[in-house]
C-alpha positions as CSV (number, residue, x, y, z in Angstrom):
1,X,132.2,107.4,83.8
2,X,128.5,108.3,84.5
3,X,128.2,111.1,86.7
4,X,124.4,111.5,87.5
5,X,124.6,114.8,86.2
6,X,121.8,114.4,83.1
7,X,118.4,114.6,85.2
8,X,116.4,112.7,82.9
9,X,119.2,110.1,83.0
10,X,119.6,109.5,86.8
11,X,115.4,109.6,86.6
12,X,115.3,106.5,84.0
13,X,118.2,104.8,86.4
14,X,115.2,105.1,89.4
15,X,112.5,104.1,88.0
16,X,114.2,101.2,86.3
17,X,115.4,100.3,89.8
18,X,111.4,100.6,91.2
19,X,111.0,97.5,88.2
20,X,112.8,95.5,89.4
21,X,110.1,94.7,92.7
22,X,107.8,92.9,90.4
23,X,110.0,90.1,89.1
24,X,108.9,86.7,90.6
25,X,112.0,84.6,89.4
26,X,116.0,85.3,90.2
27,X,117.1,84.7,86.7
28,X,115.7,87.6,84.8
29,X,115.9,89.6,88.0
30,X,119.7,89.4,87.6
31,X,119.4,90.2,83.8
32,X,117.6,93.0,84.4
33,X,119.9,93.8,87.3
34,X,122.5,93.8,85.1
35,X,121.6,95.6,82.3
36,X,120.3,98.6,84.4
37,X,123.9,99.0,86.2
38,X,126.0,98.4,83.3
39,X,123.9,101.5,81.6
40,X,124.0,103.9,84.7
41,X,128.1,103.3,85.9
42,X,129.7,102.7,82.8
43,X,131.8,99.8,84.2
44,X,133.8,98.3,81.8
45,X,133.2,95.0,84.0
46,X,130.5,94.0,86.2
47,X,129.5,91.0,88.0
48,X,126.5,90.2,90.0
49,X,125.8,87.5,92.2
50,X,123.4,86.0,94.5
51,X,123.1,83.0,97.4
52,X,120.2,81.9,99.3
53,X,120.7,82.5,102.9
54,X,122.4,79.9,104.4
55,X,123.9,78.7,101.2
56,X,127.6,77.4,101.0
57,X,129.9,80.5,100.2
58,X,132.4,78.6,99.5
59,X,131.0,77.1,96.1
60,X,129.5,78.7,93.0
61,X,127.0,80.5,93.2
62,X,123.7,79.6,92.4
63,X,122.7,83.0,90.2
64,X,125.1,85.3,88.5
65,X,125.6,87.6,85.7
66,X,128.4,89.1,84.3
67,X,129.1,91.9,81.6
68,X,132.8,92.2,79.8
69,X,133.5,89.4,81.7
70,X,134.8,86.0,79.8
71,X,134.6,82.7,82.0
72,X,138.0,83.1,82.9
73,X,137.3,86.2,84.3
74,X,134.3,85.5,86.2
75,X,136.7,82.4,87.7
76,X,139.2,85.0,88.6
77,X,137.4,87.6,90.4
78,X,135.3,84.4,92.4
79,X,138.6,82.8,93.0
80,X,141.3,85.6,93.5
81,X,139.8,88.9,94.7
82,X,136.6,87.5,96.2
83,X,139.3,86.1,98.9
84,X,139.8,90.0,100.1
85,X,137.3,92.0,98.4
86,X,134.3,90.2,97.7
87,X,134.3,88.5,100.9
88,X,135.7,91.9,103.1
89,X,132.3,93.1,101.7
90,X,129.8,90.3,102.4
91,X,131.5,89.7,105.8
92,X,131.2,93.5,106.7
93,X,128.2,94.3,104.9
94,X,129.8,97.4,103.7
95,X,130.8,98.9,100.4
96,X,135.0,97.7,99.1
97,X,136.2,100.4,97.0
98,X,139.6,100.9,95.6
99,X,141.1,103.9,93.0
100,X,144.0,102.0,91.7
101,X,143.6,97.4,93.0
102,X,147.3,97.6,90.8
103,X,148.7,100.6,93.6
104,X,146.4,99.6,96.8
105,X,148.9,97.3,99.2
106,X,146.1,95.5,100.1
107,X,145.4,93.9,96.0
108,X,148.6,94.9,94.2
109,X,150.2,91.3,94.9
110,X,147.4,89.2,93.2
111,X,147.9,87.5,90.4
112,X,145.0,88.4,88.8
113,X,145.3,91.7,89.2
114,X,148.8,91.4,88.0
115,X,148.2,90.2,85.3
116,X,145.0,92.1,84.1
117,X,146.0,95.4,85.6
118,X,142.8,95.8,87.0
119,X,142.5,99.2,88.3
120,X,139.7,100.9,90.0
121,X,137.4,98.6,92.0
122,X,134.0,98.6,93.5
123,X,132.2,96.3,95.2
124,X,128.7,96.9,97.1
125,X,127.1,93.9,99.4
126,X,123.4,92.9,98.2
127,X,120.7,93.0,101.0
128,X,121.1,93.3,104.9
129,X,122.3,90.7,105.7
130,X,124.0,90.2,102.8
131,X,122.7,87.4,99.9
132,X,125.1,88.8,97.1
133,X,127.4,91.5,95.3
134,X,127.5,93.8,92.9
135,X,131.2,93.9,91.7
136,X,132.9,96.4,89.1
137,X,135.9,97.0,87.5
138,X,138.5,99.3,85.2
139,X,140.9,98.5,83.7
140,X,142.7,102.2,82.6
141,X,144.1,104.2,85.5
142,X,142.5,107.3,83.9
143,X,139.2,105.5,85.1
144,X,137.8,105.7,88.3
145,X,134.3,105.4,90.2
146,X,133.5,109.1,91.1
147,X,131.6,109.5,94.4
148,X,128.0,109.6,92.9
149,X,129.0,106.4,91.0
150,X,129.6,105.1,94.1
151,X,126.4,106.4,95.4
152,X,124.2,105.3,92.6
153,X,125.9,101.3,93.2
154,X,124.6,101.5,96.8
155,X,121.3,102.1,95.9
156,X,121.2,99.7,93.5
157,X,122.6,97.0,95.6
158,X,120.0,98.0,98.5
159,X,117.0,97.9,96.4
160,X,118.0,95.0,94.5
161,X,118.5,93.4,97.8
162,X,114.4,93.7,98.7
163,X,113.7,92.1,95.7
164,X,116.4,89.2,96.2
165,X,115.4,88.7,100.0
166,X,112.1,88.0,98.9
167,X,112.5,85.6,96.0
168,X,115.6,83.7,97.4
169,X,114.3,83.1,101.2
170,X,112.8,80.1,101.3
171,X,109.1,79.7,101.9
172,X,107.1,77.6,104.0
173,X,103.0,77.6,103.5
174,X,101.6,80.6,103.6
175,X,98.4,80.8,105.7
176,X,95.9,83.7,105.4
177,X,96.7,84.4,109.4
178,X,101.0,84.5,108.7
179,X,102.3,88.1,109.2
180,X,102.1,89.9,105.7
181,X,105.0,92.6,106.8
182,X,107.1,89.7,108.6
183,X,109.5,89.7,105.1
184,X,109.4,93.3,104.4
185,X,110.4,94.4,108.2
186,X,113.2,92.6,107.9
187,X,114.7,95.2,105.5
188,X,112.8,97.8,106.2
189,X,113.1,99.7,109.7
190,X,109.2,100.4,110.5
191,X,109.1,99.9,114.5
192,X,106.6,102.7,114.4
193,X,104.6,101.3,112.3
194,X,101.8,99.0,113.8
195,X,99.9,96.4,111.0
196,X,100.3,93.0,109.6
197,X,97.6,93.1,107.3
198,X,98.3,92.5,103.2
199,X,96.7,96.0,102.8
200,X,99.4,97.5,105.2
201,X,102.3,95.0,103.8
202,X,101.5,97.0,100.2
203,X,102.3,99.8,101.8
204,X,105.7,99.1,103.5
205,X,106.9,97.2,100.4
206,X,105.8,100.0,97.9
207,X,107.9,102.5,101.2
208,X,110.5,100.0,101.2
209,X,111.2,100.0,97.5
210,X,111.2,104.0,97.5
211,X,113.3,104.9,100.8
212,X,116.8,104.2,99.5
213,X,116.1,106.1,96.2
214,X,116.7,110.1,95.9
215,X,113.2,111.0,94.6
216,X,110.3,113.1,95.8
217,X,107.6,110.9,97.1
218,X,103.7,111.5,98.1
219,X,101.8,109.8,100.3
220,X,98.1,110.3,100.3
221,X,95.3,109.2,102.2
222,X,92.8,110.0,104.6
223,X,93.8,112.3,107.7
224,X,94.7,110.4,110.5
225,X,96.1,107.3,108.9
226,X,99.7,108.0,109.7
227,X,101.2,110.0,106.8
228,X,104.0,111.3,109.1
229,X,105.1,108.2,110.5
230,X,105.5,106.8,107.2
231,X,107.6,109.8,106.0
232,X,109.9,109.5,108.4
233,X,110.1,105.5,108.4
234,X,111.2,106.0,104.9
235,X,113.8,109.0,106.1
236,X,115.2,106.6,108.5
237,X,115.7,104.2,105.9
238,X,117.5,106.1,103.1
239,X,121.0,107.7,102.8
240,X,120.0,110.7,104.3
241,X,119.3,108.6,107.5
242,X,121.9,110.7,110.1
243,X,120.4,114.2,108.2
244,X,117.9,116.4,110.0
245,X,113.9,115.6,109.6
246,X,111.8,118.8,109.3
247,X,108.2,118.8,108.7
248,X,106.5,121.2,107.7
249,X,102.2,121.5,108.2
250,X,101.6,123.6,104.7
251,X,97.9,124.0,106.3
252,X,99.0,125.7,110.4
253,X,101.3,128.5,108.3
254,X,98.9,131.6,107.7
255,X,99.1,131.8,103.8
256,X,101.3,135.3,104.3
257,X,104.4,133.7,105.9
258,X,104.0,130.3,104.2
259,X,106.4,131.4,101.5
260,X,109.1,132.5,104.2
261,X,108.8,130.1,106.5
262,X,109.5,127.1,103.2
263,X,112.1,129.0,101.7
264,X,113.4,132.0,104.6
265,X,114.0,135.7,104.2
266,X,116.3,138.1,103.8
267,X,116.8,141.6,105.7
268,X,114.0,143.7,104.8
269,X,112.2,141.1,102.7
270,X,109.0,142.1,104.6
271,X,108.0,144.4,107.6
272,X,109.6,143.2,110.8
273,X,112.1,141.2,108.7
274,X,115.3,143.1,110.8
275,X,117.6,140.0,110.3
276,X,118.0,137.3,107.8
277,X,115.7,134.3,108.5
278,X,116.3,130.3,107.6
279,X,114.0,128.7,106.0
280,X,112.6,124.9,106.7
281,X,114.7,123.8,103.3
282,X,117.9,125.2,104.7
283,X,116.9,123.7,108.1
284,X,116.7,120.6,106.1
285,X,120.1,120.2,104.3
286,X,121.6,116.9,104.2
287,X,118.1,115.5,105.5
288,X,115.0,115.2,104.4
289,X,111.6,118.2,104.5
290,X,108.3,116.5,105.0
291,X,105.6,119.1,103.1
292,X,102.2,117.5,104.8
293,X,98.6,119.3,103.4
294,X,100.5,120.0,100.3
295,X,97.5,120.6,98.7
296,X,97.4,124.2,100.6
297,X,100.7,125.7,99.2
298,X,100.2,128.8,97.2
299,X,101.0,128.9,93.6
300,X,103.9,131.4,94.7
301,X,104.9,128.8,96.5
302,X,104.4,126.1,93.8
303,X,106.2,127.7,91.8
304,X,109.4,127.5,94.1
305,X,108.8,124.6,95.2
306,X,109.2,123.4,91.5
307,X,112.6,125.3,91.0
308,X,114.3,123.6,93.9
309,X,112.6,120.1,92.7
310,X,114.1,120.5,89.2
311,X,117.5,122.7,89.7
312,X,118.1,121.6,93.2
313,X,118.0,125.7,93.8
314,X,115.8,128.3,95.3
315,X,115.4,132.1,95.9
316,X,114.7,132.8,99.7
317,X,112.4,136.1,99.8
318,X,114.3,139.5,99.1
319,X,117.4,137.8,97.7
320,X,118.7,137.7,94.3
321,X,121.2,135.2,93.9
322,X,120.0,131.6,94.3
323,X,121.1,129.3,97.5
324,X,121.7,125.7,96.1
325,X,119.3,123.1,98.2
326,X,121.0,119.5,99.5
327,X,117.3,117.9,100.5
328,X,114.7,115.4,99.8
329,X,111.2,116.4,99.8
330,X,108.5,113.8,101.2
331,X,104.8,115.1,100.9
332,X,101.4,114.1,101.7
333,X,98.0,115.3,101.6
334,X,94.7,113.7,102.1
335,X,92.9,115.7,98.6
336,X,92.7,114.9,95.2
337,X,95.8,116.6,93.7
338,X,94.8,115.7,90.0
339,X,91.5,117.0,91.3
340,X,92.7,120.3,92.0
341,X,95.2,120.2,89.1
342,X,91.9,120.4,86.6
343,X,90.4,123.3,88.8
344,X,93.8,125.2,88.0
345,X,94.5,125.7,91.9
346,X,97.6,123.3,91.8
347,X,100.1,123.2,89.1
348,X,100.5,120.0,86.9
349,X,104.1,119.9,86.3
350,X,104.7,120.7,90.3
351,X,102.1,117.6,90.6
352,X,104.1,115.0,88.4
353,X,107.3,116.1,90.2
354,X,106.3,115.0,93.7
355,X,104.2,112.1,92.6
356,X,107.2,109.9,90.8
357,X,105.7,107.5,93.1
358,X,103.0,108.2,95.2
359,X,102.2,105.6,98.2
360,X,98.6,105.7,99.3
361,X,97.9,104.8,102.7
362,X,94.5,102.7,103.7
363,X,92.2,103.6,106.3
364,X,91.4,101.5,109.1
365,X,88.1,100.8,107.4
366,X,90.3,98.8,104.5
367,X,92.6,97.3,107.6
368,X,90.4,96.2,110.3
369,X,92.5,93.4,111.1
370,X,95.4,95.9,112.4
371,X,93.1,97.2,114.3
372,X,93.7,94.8,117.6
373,X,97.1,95.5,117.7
374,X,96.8,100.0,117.4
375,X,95.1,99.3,119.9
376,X,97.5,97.0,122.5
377,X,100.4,99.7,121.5
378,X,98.1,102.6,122.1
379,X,97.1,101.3,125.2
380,X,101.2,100.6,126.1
381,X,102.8,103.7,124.7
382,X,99.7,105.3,127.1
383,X,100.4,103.6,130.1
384,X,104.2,104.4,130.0
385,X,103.8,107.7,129.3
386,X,100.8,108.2,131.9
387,X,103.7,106.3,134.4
388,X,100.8,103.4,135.4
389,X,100.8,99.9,135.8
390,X,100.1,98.4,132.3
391,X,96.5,97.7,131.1
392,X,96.1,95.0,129.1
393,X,93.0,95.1,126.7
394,X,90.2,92.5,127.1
395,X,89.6,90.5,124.0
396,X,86.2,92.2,124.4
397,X,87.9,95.6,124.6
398,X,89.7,94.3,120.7
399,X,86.6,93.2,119.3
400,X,84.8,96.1,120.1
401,X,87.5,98.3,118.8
402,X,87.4,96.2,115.4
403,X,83.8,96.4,115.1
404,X,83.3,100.2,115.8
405,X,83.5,103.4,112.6
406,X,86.8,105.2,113.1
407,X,86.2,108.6,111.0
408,X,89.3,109.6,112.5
409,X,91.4,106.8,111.7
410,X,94.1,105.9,113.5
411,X,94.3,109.6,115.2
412,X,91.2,108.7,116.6
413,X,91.8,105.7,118.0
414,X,94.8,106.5,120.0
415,X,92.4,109.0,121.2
416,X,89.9,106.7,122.4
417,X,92.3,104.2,123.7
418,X,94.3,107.4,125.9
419,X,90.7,108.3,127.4
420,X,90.2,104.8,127.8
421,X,93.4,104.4,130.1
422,X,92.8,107.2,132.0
423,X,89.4,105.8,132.8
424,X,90.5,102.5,133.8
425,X,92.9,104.3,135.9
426,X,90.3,106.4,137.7
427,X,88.3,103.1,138.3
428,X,91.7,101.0,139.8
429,X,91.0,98.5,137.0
430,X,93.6,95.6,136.0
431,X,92.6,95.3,132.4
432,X,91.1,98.0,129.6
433,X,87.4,96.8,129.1
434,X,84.8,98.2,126.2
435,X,82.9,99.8,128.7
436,X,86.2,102.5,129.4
437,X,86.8,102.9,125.7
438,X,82.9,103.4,125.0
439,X,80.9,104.5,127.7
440,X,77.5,104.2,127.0
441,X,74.7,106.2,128.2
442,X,72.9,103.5,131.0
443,X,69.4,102.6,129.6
444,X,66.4,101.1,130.8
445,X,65.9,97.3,131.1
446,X,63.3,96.8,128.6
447,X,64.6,99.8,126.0
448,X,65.7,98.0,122.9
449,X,68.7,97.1,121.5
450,X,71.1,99.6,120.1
451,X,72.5,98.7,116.6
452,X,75.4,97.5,117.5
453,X,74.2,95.2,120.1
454,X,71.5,93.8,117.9
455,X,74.6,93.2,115.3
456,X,76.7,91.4,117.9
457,X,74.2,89.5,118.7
458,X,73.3,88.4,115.2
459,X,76.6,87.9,114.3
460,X,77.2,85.3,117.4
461,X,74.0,83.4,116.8
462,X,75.6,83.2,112.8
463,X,78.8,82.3,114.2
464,X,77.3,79.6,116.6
465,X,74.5,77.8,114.1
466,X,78.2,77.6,111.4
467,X,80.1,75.8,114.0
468,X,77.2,73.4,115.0
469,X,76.6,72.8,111.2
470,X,80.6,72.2,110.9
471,X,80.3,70.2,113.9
472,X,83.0,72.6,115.6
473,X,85.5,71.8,112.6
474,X,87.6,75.3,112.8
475,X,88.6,75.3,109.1
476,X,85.9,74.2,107.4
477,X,83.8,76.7,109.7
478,X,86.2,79.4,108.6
479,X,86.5,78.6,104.9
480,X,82.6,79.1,105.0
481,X,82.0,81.9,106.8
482,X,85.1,83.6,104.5
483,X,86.9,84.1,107.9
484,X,90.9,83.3,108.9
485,X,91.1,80.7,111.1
486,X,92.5,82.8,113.8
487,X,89.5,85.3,113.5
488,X,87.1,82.4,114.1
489,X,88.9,81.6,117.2
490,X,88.8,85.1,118.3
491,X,85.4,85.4,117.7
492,X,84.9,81.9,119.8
493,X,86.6,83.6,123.1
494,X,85.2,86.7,122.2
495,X,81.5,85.8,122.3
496,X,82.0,82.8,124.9
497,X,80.9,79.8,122.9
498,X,81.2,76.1,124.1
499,X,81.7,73.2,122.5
500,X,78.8,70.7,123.3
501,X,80.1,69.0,126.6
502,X,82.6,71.4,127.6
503,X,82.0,73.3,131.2
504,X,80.9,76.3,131.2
């Protein structure tokens, strides 16, 4: 059986598995499905199946592939064993496994495996909830599914289960204004994760794919746009979930210490250094170390950081026996790795070891439409924590929020929003206004109009002369100005136009 043990092995089964997200049709999906298990657990039979959601379990299924299997076979294991194991595991959601189905109390009676002498048995549910299995079988006793078998069958059926979910649920019409992370959330655990955007659904489907797979991942972007949040959403959601999360700033550890405080010390490694001293990757074990600011490691530090990427081992400083490492590294920085690969301050191969697949998140400048919303749970998450009766943000509030630069991101914004609160606090308001989020210097009557008023203004007289032409047809104003339909309607409330003949 395939043990995992051959790095570049367990790396093809990975990246195979990350292929899988782009097929748009169930049919090869399970063909490639199949082919990439068959190679990394050596079954001698495998069988793979999938039903929409909602779909009659009792029938045949609609898709399903099967290797060493004949028809009769395929009828057997639907027919005899899917009444216990099969079932047990799409009922339960959990993994079935079995060392010997001919010795296990539970099997030994059926005829099929009677007659077959099946042996060892494994059987993994496909999605959450489940749409499908992934079922193998021995048929020597001397076989069995050793534990990272077992482990590498999960992961499979988890990530195949994304892909399934998508292509199997059915679909309704898909409007620009629907929810672009509705589908994705409902695998992927992301509550701290605000955005509905298609720039933001790219980046929890690309997090989503990657979370229940062991390998490094970096995540780049712009400071402030929520590279720790997404590390640990995608911590949460792999097998490592229960382990410890420890992050690490690479950039807030003087460039002395960095080295000890990553990999620990041992008695007399350094002055002061009286008693041995854990690092963050022992800290880590059976978890997962988030390395943010990467890019400021030493290339002392590179260089060990590559040993315990590639031999799952390091040397803490002062020791000289190595201490084996049980953790999954997440990193991010917001510089240009390959950037600093060329100016020989990071190293190349330490580079393509973290970057097996790199998730890049957007600023808010690529996301504005998110912005409406990091700004209601900024304002909440303030409120509760400030222990005050919750301010609700004016539509005006929104708009100006989604019009205004943010350098700063989404750090910046929570930063607004908080002074914000605590204005509208002072002032015994009901409601967050623009005025608390951006007070402006009080000018005089006749001074002109700042930039931003003279662009409100032009884009409400634009907005007003489309709907007139249109006469007030939503879409067909929308569709022209390039706008969702929902936008135009928030810019209606927002700007206070009127229908012809309504009261003002």
């Amino acid at each position: 059986m395939y043990e995992g043990n051959d790095p570049a092995v367990e790396r093809d089964f990975y990246l195979r598995l990350l292929d899988l997200s782009a097929a748009d049709d169930p049919e090869p999906l399970l063909a490639q499905a199949l082919s990439t298990i068959v190679a990394a657990s050596g079954a001698r039979s495998v069988y793979l199946e999938l039903r929409p959601p909602d779909g009659d379990r009792r029938g045949p299924p609609r898709y399903w592939k099967a290797h060493g299997c004949t028809d009769e076979d395929v009828a057997q294991i639907r027919a005899s064993i899917s009444r216990n194991i099969i079932a047990r595991a799409l009922a339960e959601g959990q993994t079935v496994a079995t060392a010997s189905a001919s010795a296990d109390p539970a099997y030994r009676d059926q005829e099929s495996v009677l007659r077959n002498a099946i042996q060892a048995v494994l059987c993994a549910p496909i999605g959450r909830p489940p749409c499908g299995v992934v079922y193998l079988q021995c048929a020597e006793a001397a076989e069995a599914f050793p534990r990272r078998n077992r482990e590498a069958v999960e992961v499979f059926a988890r990530q195949l289960g994304l892909v399934a979910d998508r292509l199997l649920r059915p679909r309704g019409v898909i409007t620009e204004d629907a929810d672009a992370t509705a589908e994705i959330r409902r695998q992927f655990r992301c509550d701290d994760l605000v955005g509905r955007s298609p720039e933001f659904a790219r980046v929890l489907r690309e997090a989503a794919q990657v979370a229940p797979l062991p390998i490094t991942v970096l995540i780049t972007g712009p400071t402030g746009t929520g590279k720790s949040a997404l590390a640990r959403s995608i911590a949460s959601n792999s097998a490592r979930a229960s382990g410890p999360f420890i992050d690490l700033n690479c950039a807030a550890i003087p460039e002395a210490l960095l080295e000890g405080e990553l990999f620990g010390a041992e008695p007399g490694a350094y002055t002061g250094a009286a008693r041995k001293m854990p690092g963050k990757v022992a800290a880590a074990r059976g978890g997962t170390l988030f390395l943010d600011e990467i890019a400021e490691l030493t290339l002392g530090a590179q260089a060990k950081l590559l040993q315990l990427l590639q031999e799952r081992r390091y040397y803490p400083l002062g020791a000289v026996a190595p201490v084996a490492a049980d953790v999954r590294v997440i990193s991010a920085t917001n510089k240009d790795l390959k950037a600093l690969v060329a100016k020989g301050t990071f190293r190349e191969d330490l580079y393509y070891r973290l970057a097996v697949l790199p998730i890049r998140l957007p600023g808010l400048d690529e996301r504005r439409s998110d912005i409406p919303a990091l700004v209601e749970r900024c304002c909440a998450e303030t409120c509760a924590r400030l222990q005050i009766a919750p301010l609700p943000p004016t539509r005006r509030a929104l708009w100006a929020c989604r019009e205004a630069q943010w350098p700063g991101h989404v750090r910046e914004l929570a930063n607004v929003v908080e002074a914000g609160v605590a204005r509208a606090a002072f002032e015994r308001a009901k409601a967050l206004d623009e005025p608390h989020l951006f007070p402006a210097t009080p000018r005089a009557t006749d001074a002109p109009p700042t930039f931003r008023e003279a662009t409100l203004r032009g884009q409400r007289r634009h907005l007003q002369e489309a709907l007139t032409r249109n006469d007030w047809n939503i879409t067909r104003t929308a569709s022209e100005l390039d706008l969702s339909r929902q936008h135009v309607h928030d810019l209606i409330a927002t700007f206070g136009l009127k229908r012809p003949g309504e009261s003002q």
